[in-house]
N, C-alpha and C positions, 0 to 999 in steps of 0.2 A: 304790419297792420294794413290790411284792405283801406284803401281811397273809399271816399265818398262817391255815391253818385250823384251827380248835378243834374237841375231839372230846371230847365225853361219854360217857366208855364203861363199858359193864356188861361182864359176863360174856360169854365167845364167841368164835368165829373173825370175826365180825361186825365189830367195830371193828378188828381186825386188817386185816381187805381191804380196809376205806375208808382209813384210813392208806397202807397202799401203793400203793393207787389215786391217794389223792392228789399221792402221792409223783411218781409216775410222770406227773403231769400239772406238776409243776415247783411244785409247792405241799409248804411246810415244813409240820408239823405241831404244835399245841400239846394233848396229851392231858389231858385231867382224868378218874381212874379213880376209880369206885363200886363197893364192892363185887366184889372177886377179878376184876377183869379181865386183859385175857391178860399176859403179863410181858411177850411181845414188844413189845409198844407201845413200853416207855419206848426200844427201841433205833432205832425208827422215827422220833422224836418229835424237836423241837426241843428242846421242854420236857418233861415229867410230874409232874401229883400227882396224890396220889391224896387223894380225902375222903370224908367218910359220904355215903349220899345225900341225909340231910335237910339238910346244909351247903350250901345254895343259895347263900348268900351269899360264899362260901368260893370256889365252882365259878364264877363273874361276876367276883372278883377275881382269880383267875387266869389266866382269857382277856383282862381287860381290862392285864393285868399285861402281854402281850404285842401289844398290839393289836390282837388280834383280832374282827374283824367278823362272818364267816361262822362258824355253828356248826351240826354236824352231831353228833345222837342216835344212838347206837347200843351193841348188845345188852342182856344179860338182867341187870335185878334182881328178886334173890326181894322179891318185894315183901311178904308176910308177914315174912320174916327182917329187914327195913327198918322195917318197922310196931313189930319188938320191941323190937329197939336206939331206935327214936323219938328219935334226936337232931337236935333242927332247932337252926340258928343263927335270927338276925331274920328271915333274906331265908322260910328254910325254912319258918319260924313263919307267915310272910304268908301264905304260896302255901298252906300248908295249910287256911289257914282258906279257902281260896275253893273249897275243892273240894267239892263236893254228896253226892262217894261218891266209892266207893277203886275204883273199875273204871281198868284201864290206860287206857283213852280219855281217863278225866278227870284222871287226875294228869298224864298227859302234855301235854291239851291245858294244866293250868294250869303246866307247866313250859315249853312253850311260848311261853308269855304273860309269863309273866315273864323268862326272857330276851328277847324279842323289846322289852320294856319298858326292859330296861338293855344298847338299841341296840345287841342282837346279831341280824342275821338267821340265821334257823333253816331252810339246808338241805333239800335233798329227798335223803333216803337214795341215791336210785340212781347221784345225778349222778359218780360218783367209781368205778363197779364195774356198768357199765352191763354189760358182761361176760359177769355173775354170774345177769343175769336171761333165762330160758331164752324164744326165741319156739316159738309155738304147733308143737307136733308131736311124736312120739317122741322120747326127750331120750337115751336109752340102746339098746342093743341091742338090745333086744325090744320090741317091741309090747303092749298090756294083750291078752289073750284075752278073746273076745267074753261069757266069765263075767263076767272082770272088766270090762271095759266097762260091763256091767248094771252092776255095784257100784259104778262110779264117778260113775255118770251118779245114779244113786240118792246116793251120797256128796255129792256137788256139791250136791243138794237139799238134806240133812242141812245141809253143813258153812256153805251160803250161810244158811241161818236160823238158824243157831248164833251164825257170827260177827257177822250182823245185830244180835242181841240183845245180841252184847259178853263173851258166855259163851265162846267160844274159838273157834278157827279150823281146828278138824282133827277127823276124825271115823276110825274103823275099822270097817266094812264085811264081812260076808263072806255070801257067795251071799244077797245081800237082807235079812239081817237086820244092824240097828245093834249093834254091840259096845260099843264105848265113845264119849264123845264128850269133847272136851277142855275142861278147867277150867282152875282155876290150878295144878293138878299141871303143867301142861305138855305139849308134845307125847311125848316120850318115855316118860317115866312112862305116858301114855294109850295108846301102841302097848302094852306091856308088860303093863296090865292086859288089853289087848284081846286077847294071844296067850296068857294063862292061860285066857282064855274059852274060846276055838276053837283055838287052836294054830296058827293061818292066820287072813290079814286082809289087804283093801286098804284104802289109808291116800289119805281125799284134805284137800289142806292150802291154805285160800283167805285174800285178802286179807277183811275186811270191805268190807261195797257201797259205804261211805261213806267209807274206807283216807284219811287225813291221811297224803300219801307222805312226809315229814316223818319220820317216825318207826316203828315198830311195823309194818313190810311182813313177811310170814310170811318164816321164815329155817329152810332145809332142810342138814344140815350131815352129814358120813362119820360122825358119834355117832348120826346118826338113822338112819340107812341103815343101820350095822350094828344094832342095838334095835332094825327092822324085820327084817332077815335072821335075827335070833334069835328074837324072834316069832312066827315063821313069815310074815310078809308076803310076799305075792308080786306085789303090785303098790303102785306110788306117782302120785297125780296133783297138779301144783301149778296151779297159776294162771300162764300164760305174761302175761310182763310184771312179774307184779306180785309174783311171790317168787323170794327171792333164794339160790340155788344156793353155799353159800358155800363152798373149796376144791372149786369143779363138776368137776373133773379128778378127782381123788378117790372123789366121791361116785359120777360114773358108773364108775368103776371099778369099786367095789366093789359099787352094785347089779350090774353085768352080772357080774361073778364070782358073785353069790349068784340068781343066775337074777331078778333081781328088776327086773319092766317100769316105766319111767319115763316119765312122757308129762306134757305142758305143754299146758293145756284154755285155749283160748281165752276174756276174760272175757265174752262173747255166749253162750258155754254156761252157761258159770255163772246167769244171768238167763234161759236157757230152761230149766234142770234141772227 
């Protein structure tokens, strides 16, 4: 009998679609939730618990509780809000001391390691929602206009030396000048500041050059789409491949209702921006 797969989940539509994804490939689920993730899981799930996220040790006895081998990361912890509560069991206590800096690269990759230490393999996000990630070309009804073009192609520079550095993965744009660029507020929160700025913004949103698909691949969701349509956004570019469109059906709906152009930039653009 095939293992379960195990699922780490934060906050988001995100752990949701690998769940059914998996589902749909004839694979049971064992969820372990961090932090308000979605409620639907536990109905998809073989199993479900939920723990803090400093409970590493907690999270390794409930997959190994079902034998599970494959484990797959996915959505969001406020990691600040994680940082306050600071409750580690032993396994949490370890893994934090290995970490050099609280950047999401590094707690992940030392989350990584330590599961992968207590003989679970770790997953590549896409393998279950392959789907989800849009190829290279218009992704919605409209086209970027060749303003917005400039602004994208200028963003893609921005957003590629942003997430290089580990600082965030999304920038806002408008007719050449930078509006905001993303930190640990998030992407949403950064469209939002960026449309108090100008009232209008195109928004482009990249994997970093060095992307562990494991984990952390940029996730575009109908919560971002609308916070860009209120924004005033008028155009959206992601990374084809490599970010993941999550309820895609959805999200082009309602950018093409909000007149707003969707386009998936090849990663050779991104490295010639």
């Amino acid at each position: 009998m095939t293992s379960p797969v195990g699922l780490i989940a934060g906050r988001g539509a995100l752990p949701v679609a690998i769940a059914e994804g998996a589902r749909r490939a004839g694979r049971s689920v064992v969820c372990v939730s961090v932090q308000d993730a979605d409620a639907r899981l536990a109905a998809l799930s073989e199993a479900s618990y939920t723990v803090a996220p400093g409970e590493l040790g907690a999270m390794i006895a409930a997959l190994r509780r079902h034998d599970v081998r494959e484990v797959l990361l996915a959505g969001k912890v406020d990691k600040l809000a994680a940082l306050r509560v600071a409750r580690l069991d032993a396994e949490g206590a370890r893994a934090a001391r290995r970490m050099a800096d609280l950047r999401d690269a590094s707690i992940l990759d030392v989350l990584v390691r330590a599961l992968e230490e207590a003989g679970l393999q770790v997953g590549e996000q896409a393998r279950y929602i392959g789907d989800l990630l849009p190829a290279a070309g218009v992704v919605g009804r409209r086209p970027p206009s060749p303003e917005e073009s400039e602004d994208i192609r200028l963003g893609l520079r921005i957003a590629g030396g942003m997430a290089g550095l580990d600082v965030g993965q999304a920038v806002a744009v408008h007719r050449g000048v930078v509006l905001a660029v993303e930190a640990a507020e998030g992407t949403d929160a950064m469209i939002r500041r960026a449309g108090r700025l100008a009232g209008r913004c195109v928004v482009v949103k990249v994997s970093r050059p060095d992307q562990d698909p494991r984990y952390d691949l940029p996730v575009v969701g109908p919560q971002t789409i609308d916070v860009l349509a209120a924004s005033g956004g008028t155009a959206l570019a992601v990374e084809a491949g490599r970010t993941v469109l999550v309820e895609r059906g959805r999200c082009v709906a309602a950018a093409d209702a909000a007149g707003i152009a969707v386009v998936a930039v090849p990663p050779q653009a991104l490295r010639s921006a």
